[in-house]
Phi, psi and omega in degrees: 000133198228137175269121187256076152296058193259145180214094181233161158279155195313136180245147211303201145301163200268195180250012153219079185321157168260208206276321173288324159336322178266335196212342178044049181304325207239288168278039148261351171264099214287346182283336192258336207231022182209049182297336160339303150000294168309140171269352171281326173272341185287325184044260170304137163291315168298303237287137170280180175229140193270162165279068188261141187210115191278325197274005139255015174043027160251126183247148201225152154241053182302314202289338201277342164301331195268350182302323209273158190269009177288143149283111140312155138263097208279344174266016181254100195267357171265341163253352189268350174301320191271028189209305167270353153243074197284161191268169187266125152302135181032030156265148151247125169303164171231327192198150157254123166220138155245143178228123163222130183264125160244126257213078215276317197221053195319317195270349170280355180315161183246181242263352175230131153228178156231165187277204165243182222262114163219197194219138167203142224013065142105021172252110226253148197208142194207159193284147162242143168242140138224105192297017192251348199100146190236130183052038153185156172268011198264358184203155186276147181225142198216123200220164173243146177217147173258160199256129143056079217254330146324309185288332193268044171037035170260181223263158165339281194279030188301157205205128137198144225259109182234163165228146195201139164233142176255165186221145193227106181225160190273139192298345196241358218213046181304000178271019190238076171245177177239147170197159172220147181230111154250190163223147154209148188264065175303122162221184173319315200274333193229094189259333178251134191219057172254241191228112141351281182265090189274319203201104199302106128044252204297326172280004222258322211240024189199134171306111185308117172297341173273333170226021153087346197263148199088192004289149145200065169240099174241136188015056165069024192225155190205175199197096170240121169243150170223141203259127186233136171225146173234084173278141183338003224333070179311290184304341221061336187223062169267134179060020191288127170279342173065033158280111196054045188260125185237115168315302232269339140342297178296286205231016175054006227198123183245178192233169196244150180287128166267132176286345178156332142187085185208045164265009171280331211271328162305271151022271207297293219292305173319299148336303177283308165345295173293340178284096198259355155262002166283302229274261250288328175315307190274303181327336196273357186284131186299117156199065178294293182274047167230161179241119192331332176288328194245337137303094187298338183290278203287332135358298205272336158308306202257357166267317193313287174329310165274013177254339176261020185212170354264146195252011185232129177312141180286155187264141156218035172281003157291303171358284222266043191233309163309316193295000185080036197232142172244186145016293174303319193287347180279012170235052173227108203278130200218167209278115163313308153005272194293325162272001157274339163275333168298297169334283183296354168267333185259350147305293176339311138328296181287332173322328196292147173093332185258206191290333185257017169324104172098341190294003187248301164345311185268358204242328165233027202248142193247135181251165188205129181255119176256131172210165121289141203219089165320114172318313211254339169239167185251097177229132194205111204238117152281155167218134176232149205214143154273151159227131143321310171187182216239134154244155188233151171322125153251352179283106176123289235239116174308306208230197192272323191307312194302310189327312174297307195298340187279339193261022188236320202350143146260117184301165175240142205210102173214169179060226161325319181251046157287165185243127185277101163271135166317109174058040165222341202061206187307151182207144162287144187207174188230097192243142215164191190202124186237132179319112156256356158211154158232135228251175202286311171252102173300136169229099167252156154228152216264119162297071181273350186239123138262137225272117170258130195257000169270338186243035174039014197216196175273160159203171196271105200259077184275002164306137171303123202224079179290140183238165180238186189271325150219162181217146163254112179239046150305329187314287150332357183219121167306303150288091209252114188259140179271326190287351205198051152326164189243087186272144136198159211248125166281149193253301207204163182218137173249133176231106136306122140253139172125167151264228191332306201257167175155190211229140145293125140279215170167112156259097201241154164262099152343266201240155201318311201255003203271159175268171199258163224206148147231135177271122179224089191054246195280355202222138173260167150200165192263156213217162189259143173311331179284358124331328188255323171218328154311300192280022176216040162275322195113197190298181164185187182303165196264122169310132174252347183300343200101236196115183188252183206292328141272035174239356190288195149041171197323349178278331206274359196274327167313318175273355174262351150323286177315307209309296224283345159257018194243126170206169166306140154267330173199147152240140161230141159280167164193133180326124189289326182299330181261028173317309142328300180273326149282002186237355161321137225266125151247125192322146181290347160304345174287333188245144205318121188304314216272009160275323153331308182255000157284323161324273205315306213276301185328286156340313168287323195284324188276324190284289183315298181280357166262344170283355158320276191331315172304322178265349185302329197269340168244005192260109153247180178248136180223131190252150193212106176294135169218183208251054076288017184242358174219039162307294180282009201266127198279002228224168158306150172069163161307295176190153189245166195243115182248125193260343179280344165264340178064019139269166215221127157314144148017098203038011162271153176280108146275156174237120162268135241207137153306161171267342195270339177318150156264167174276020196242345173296320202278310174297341196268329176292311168316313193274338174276300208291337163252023200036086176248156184259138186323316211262346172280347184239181193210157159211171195240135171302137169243133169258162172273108185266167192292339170247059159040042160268138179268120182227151143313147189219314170191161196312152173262124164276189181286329158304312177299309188299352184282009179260162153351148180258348168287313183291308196319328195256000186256340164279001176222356174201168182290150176321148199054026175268199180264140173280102188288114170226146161247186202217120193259130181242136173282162196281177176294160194044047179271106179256173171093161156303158172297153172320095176297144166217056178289117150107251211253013181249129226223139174246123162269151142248181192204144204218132167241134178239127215245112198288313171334286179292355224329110200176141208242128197223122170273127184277344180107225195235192153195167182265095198238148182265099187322303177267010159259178200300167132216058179279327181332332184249023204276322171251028167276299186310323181284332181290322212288290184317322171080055169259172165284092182359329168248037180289138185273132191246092175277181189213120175236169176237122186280077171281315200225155143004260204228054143201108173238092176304158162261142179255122172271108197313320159301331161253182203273174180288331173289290188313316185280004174037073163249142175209155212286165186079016168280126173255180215219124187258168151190153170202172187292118127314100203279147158323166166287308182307283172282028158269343199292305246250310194299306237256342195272329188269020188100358209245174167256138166310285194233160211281311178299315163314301191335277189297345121010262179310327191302301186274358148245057191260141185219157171210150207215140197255133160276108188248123188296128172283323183227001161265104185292343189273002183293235253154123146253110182221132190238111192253163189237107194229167185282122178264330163277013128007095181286169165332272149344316168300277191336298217302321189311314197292304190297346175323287184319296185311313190304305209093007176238190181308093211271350143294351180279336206268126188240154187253110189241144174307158163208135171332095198308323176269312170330297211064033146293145177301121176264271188236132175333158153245138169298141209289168152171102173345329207248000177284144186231168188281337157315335198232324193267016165194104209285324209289336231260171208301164181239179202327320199298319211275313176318290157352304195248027206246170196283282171260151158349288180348317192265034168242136179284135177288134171302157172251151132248162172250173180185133182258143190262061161001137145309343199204160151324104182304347157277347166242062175254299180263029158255330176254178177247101208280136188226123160251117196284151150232110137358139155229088195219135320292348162224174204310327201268032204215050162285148177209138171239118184256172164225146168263151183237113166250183183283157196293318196257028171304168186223162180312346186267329177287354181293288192281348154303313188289329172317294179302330170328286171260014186263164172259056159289170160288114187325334178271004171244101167267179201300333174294343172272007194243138177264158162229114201235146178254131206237117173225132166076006174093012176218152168270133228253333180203169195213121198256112155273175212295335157242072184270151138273164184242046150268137153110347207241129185088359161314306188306142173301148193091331183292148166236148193247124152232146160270164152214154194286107157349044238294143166342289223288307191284290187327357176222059172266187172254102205278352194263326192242349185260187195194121178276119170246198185221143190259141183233175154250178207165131167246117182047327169216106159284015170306303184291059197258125205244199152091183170267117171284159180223174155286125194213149175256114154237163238247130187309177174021025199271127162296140173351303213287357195262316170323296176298316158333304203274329171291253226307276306217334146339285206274344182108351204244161209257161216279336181296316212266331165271017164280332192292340186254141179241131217245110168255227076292106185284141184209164203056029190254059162240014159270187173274343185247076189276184199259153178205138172229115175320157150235128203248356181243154169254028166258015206265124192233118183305318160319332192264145195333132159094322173304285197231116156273200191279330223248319221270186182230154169256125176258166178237137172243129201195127150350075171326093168255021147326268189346309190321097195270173168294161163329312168267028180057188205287346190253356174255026194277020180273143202263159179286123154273089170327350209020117178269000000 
């Protein structure tokens, strides 16, 4: 520690300033450096005020220092250190410096000055004062600064992490100071870091009466010090504002976008991502011919690809577009887990057959042997299973070791829970389960949630769970190699923070030798190991050693609040021995060409249009119609303009043009680019007309061309649209000037349309006379078309949308009020007989049919609703379509039964399904999806294309959607062969059905057993958890499964009751029930019980009933419920095994026999109710 005993007079600003000298980014921002402002923090007015900014991670106690009644001596620098620069927990100083500036001629001070220069840890540093106060006048501010940091030759990107308290002490009196304290991150952006309002003004020259402390301001003399700790920066970005903070800069690594809450799924990716063979696996998949939306494969490439080249964080809502997901599923928070097995399932899939045929197998896959092993004989029953990843206890188990060990534990199966070995009969056994491999990368995940059955819900399991950095796990595995242990090194940690809900991380070591990272959405930055494993073991104890005094008190209880709910979740491992081989670098050879150059042509594409954006402001765009540019065009108008988008129909030219060009500078660019001769073309202004029709409207004089191409667009469209021309060429061997069309002469277009081909052909332009006739251009028009000279010709005029006039050939173009830029439709006028013939196949007749259909074609995205493997199809129909029109077409596309097709709605905003719709001839598609755009907006839009298409969904029916709504559809639940063996189908019977068409359709459509005809199957309705009617066979099935609550189940009949004893045995019904038997959940059943049998024989026959396994029937408990239509019914244990439900007294007529057992229906998910929907994948 080295002491700076300076005694100066003040020294000016300096003469060759830094950076804050100039612009005083920091102390002049009176918004960052004055949290006073609050009146809860200014408190004392004498109190200084500190620059507390948590999300600069500089922090203060001032009161709780000034509380205490020790006298200090601040120039006994070895006891006032350990008091006013108390040490930071898990910082290493690097350097201590004191420095005190004596302050010889306090009113000779300037108005900003600094102290001299002095250095700690290789960082030369000096006091800045403004004794007047900075951006106020009430108080004096006092900053710690790094000095000049260009003249003293540090590096651009210099950085360093101090912790520092100043002090303002009486010249004659070091034990009477004032002082405030921070940590700050000095860099090039932040040279400076202190207190605005350090100490008022008015008091500086007089002893404060409320704490006794000053003056200090004494004869014109003064004493300001500063206590400097200069600490490690291990990480680099300790205390980091992460303002222009670049991952890929820092950490080689860029981070992923949350779309909203899809950072567990940002977590997983990042991870298989760093799994630098897993990346190289998914490169190898052929998807040459796919398309990013619809492909999970190439989606996942092209995510790969860009986290490893792009230097900004990445987006994946292409990803999650491919998985077949919309908009709502990026706020729906789902199990890393589940979405890692779905995922790795659908790879798998695309894998099978290429090069990467096997690769998630080889990479994470495990075999596990489950057996039972009889004791006293040598019988031994086994299974062996591959898994993916291992989940382990953390409820139990201190550390990872304990984990293993809990989940190899062996049971013991005695007494009551003996095990019926083949051909040994009951055997005392051992039953468990041992590792026989563990694959080259482990995926555990840790049991942080478990269903707690006293609080009915799910919870968050924040116990201390320690993992170590490597492990051995022979113990645990039956096959044991000595050359090739089953050693592994953690790679990663997937971290929850929060409870039920809450947010993912990712903490991964890249590369074997490499540092450890945390991924956290958008942003990487590198974390210290205890980062990586003290704080994500889970909760503990509270430190009790101290610290310092500002990390005590409510911050530190905050931060131990995060610990204890921020923990591991998932960890991986890797095999040390393949380490080298999952962690092997990958190339650019590796990854696929044609993604490379779809990337790379995007990227250019992209690159292109922001520097449009960037030039647009000295740029205009002029777009330019010719009579090729709407030859083919199906549409209303020449062409249309989205000036707010800056899109253009089809085949128009745009040009990017200076805005200061003229337009007569601008024809000489025409003329190279369509090779024109100067004296043949011409051009015209196009206007917006009051009924939003687009028109050529007249020719530009030599005056107009003399303007601007910017005045041209502010006269015909709103500011930032397109500058409009259209460019008129004269015909070819054209000798002579262009037409004047001056006075009574008009320029048109012509459109022809060919009722054969139904098509529409732009014929170009013509020259029309206000007073001829206008049958006079009829045969021109025929000519133009190359038709037969004695073609009967009708003619309409195209004003609008929805008025395409018929023009009558007998009067003149004035009278029929043509004028130029008005087009002129005209086509062969077919017989009756063949409009008869056009009209029966569907087609149009006249150019008005034409435009009709034109302006109600709507086009709709089709969605399979409840089959995810269905078929998304977007067809293009007539929105006044009947039902029926619709169902047919979308038939076609399908390949099915388009009566089989039922129609469901969707939400315009989710564009989740909402409600069936009922079949009815008179519904047209306009009505049966009220939202979708409406004609005008189609009309006028640049393509179909730019308009968003409406959903409908649709379902592939099993039955006629008319005997659908004839019948009555019943949802069965199957209960075959035992109770635990459930399937739910739905049936359809006659509204005036009897319970035997129930167990026909069943059998129909169920895998019954072939040997149960309809007469072995029962059918019962279950409300409230007891069955409420037992239906015999010509029962009706009106009313039934209607009531709220109610279920319908069938079941096969069991042996025992088709052989009872009807005189001495007795069917009663068995109910379930948890803790309050009021409350009964689950399925009742029918059960025969048997004169004089004892329990213990009873129960044997309940469990082997219900399906469960011996472990899971030790958890049940067997009573008699009596009363039970009251509220409180009475429960009697039956606790003997000599106890016979039959015998007097025992079962009344009224009472039930229950089982109390744990609901695990009930068991909602974790994320509640809005997140229980399971992850879907799209293959």
């Amino acid at each position: 520690m080295t002491i700076h005993d300076t005694r100066a007079t003040p020294s000016p600003p300096s003469t060759a300033p830094s950076p804050n000298d100039t612009t005083e980014s920091n102390v002049s921002d009176s918004s960052e450096m004055e949290p006073d402002a609050d009146p809860k923090v200014n408190g004392d007015p004498q109190q200084g005020t500190l620059a507390l900014n948590p999300a600069r991670a500089s922090v203060s106690d001032n009161d709780s220092i000034k509380a205490r009644d020790v006298k200090y001596n601040i120039m006994e620098h070895e006891s006032a250190i350990g008091y006013l620069l108390p040490e930071i927990s898990d910082l290493e100083t690097e350097d201590i410096q004191v420095f005190h500036w004596h302050i010889k001629d306090w009113k000779g001070l300037e108005a900003r000055c600094h102290g001299p220069v002095f250095h700690a840890g290789g960082y030369p540093w000096q006091i800045l004062l403004f004794p007047k106060g900075n951006n106020q006048s009430e108080s004096v501010s006092i900053y710690l600064e790094v000095a000049n940091p260009s003249t003293h030759g540090l590096p651009n990107d210099w950085h360093v992490c101090a912790q520092f308290t100043l002090v303002l002490s009486h010249p004659d009196d070091p034990t009477n100071y004032y002082t405030n304290n921070a940590t700050h991150r000095f860099s090039a952006e932040e040279i400076d870091w202190g207190f605005t309002r350090f100490y008022e003004l008015k008091t500086l020259n007089r002893v404060n009466p409320l704490n006794g402390k000053g003056p200090f301001v004494l004869n014109n003399q003064a004493i300001i010090s500063v206590y400097l700790r200069v600490v490690k920066d291990e990480t680099g970005v300790l205390w980091h504002t992460f303002a222009n903070y670049d991952s890929r800069k820092e950490t080689g690594y860029v981070g992923i976008k949350n779309q909203g809450a899809t950072c567990y799924m940002n977590s997983l990716l990042q991870s298989l991502y760093c799994t630098n063979s897993f990346r190289r696996a998914v490169y190898q998949i052929p998807t040459d011919s796919d398309k990013p939306a619809e492909s999970v494969s190439l989606a996942l490439q092209r995510c790969f690809y860009n986290l490893q080249y792009s230097d900004m964080p990445i987006g994946t809502t292409e990803l999650t577009k491919s998985f077949g997901w919309d908009s709502l599923e990026a706020f729906r928070q789902h199990d890393v887990q589940e979405f890692n097995r779905v995922l790795q399932d659908r790879l798998e899939e695309k894998m099978k057959g290429t090069p990467a045929d096997g690769a998630i197998s080889n990479l994470f896959r495990g075999k596990m042997k489950s057996y039972i092993k009889c004791v006293n004989v040598d019988y031994e029953s086994s299974r062996v299973e591959d898994y993916y990843d291992i989940q382990l206890n953390v409820k139990g188990c201190k550390n990872l070791g304990e984990s293993f060990k809990d989940y190899v534990t062996v049971e013991t199966l005695e007494g009551e829970n003996k095990y019926m070995a083949e051909g040994h009969g009951l055997q005392d056994a051992q039953k468990g389960v041992i590792f026989e491999s563990f694959p080259p990368v482990l995926h555990l995940q840790l049991k942080r949630f478990e269903y707690d059955f006293m609080r009915d819900t799910m919870v968050k399991i924040n116990d201390r769970h320690e993992f170590p950095e490597e492990i051995n796990l022979d113990e645990y595995c039956s096959n044991k190699d000595p050359k090739d242990p089953n050693d592994y090194v953690l790679h990663g940690v997937l971290v929850h923070s929060g409870d039920m809900h809450g947010h993912y991380f990712a903490l991964i070591k890249p590369e074997r030798d490499g540092k450890w990272l945390r991924f956290d959405d958008d942003r990487v930055t590198p974390v210290t190991k205890k980062e990586v494993f003290e704080e994500n073991f889970g909760d503990e104890t509270v430190n009790g050693n101290g610290g310092a005094p500002f990390l005590n008190g409510a911050r530190n209880n905050s931060a131990r609040l995060i610990r204890k709910f921020t923990n591991a979740y998932m960890l991986v491992y890797i095999r040390k021995s393949k380490m080298d081989d999952v962690l092997g670098p990958v190339v650019a050879d590796n990854i696929p060409v044609h993604l490379k150059r779809r990337v790379s042509e995007e990227l250019a594409a992209m690159e292109k249009r922001r520097k449009d954006r960037e030039e647009m402001h000295l740029h205009v765009k002029v777009a330019v119609v010719t009579d090729s540019s709407f030859a083919d065009r199906q549409e209303f108008d020449l062409a249309m303009f989205d000036d707010k988008n800056l899109e253009v129909t089809p085949g128009v030219t745009v040009f990017k043009v200076p805005k200061t060009e003229k337009i007569y500078a601008f024809k000489q660019e025409l003329v190279n680019y369509f090779e024109l001769q100067n004296d043949k073309f011409r051009l015209w202004s196009i206007v917006q007309r009051t009924n939003k029709t687009v028109r050529v409207e007249q020719p530009l004089t030599p005056s107009e061309e003399k303007q601007s191409l910017e005045k041209l667009r502010t006269v015909t469209t709103h500011a930032g649209g397109f500058a409009k021309l259209y460019l008129e060429v004269g015909e070819p061997g054209m000798t002579g000037k262009l037409p004047n069309v001056k006075g009574d002469t008009s320029m048109v277009f012509l459109k022809y349309f060919d009722v054969k081909q139904q098509k529409i052909t732009g014929m170009g332009h013509i020259f029309i006379k206000a007073h001829d006739k206008v049958a006079e251009i009829i045969p021109h028009l025929i000519e133009r078309a190359k038709l037969p000279k004695d073609s009967s010709i009708s003619l309409y005029e195209e004003v609008k949308p929805v008025m395409v006039e018929h023009m009558n050939p007998k009067q003149t173009f004035h009278q029929a009020e043509i004028q130029s830029g008005d087009i002129i439709c005209f086509q062969i006028l077919p017989t009756e007989e063949e409009a008869s013939k056009i009209r029966n196949r569907g087609e149009m007749v006249t150019v008005r049919d034409f435009y009709s259909a034109l302006f109600n074609r709507v086009v709709v995205n089709f969605k399979p609703k409840l089959d995810k493997q269905g078929k998304e199809i977007s067809l293009k129909l007539d929105r006044r379509a009947t039902y029926g029109h619709v169902a047919r077409e979308l038939a076609k596309a399908l390949n099915a039964d388009q009566h089989k097709l039922m129609f469901t709605t969707a939400n315009p905003t989710t564009k989740q399904p909402k409600e069936p719709l009922s079949h009815s001839t008179r519904m047209t598609l306009e009505t049966m999806i009220p939202s979708m755009a409406n004609a005008h907006e189609y009309a006028h839009a640049v393509s179909i294309d730019s308009i968003p298409a409406p959903v409908m969904y649709y379902d592939i029916l099993d039955v006629n959607l008319a005997d659908l709504e004839s019948k009555k559809s019943i949802r069965v639940t199957l209960l075959h062969p035992t109770l635990r063996d459930e399937s739910t189908i739905n049936v359809l019977v006659p509204r005036a059905g009897i319970a035997s068409d129930i167990t026909q359709a069943v059998c129909a459509k169920s895998k019954i057993d072939s040997k149960a005809s309809p007469d072995h199957l029962r059918v019962f309705e279950v409300i409230d958890g007891r069955i409420a009617s037992v239906l015999t066979a010509d029962q009706t099935v009106s009313g039934l499964g209607d009531k709220p609550g109610s279920a319908v189940y069938v079941e096969v009949k069991p042996e025992e009751e088709k052989n009872m004893d009807n005189e001495n045995d007795r069917l009663i019904q068995v109910v379930n029930y948890h803790k309050d038997p009021a409350k009964l959940h689950g399925i009742p059943f029918l059960f025969v019980a048997k004169k004089d049998e004892p329990f213990v024989d009873t129960k044997k026959r309940l469990q082997q009933r219900v399906g469960i396994s011996d472990k899971e029937w030790q958890k049940v408990k067997c009573t008699i419920i009596r009363q039970v239509q009251s509220v409180d019914p009475e429960v009697e244990p039956i606790d003997k095994d000599d106890y016979c439900l039959l015998k007097v007294g025992n079962l009344g007529a009224d009472d039930m026999l229950a089982l109390e057992r744990v609901d695990k229906s009930s068991r909602t998910s974790r994320f509640g109710s809005m997140f229980e929907r399971g992850i879907f994948i799209r293959g």
